[in-house]
C-alpha positions in Angstrom: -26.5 2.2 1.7 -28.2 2.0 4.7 -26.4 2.5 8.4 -27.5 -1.1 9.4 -25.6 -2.3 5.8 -22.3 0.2 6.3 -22.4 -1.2 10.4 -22.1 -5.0 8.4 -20.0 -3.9 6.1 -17.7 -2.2 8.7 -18.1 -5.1 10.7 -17.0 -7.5 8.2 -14.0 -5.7 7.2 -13.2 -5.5 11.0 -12.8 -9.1 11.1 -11.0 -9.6 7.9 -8.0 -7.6 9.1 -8.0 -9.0 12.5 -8.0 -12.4 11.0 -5.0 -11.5 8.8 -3.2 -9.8 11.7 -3.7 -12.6 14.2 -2.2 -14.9 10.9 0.8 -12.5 10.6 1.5 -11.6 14.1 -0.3 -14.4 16.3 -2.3 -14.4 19.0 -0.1 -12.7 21.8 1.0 -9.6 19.5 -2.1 -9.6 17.6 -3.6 -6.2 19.7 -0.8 -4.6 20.4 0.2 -5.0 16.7 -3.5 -3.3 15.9 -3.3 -1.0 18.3 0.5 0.5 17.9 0.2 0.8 14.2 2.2 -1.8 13.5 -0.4 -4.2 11.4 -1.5 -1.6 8.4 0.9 -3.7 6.0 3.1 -2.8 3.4 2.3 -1.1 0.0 0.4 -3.3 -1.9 0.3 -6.0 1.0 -2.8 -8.4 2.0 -2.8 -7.1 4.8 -3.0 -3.2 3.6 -5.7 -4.0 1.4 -7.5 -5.4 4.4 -6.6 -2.6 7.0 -7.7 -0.1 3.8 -10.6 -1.7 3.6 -12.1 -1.5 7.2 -10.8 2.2 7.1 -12.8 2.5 4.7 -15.9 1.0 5.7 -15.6 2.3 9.7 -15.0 6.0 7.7 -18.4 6.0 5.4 -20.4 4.1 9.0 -18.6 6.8 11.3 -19.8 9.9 8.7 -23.6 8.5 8.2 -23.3 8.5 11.8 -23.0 12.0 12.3 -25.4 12.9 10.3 
């Protein structure tokens, strides 16, 4: 996969999760939800599957990166 495809892909994922934690914890306690660890969901949650999912994708972007 190119870096241009894993920066979409990344990207995408990004915004899936943010959607999903904006729907879960709203607008005012949507970054500091992100950003404290709070909004990586439960075991088998939406939500996790979304947060594992940009991990994912910003982890494989991040590692092409240093190469």
């Amino acid at each position: 996969m190119s870096k241009f495809a894993l920066f979409q892909a990344a990207s995408a994922a990004d915004k899936a999760w943010m959607i999903e934690i904006v729907r879960i914890f709203g607008d005012r306690e949507a970054g500091i939800a992100r950003f404290h660890g709070r909004a990586t969901g439960e075991p088998g949650s939406h939500l996790r599957h979304l947060y594992q999912g940009y991990v994912g994708t910003r982890d494989a972007y991040n590692a092409v990166m240093r190469h």
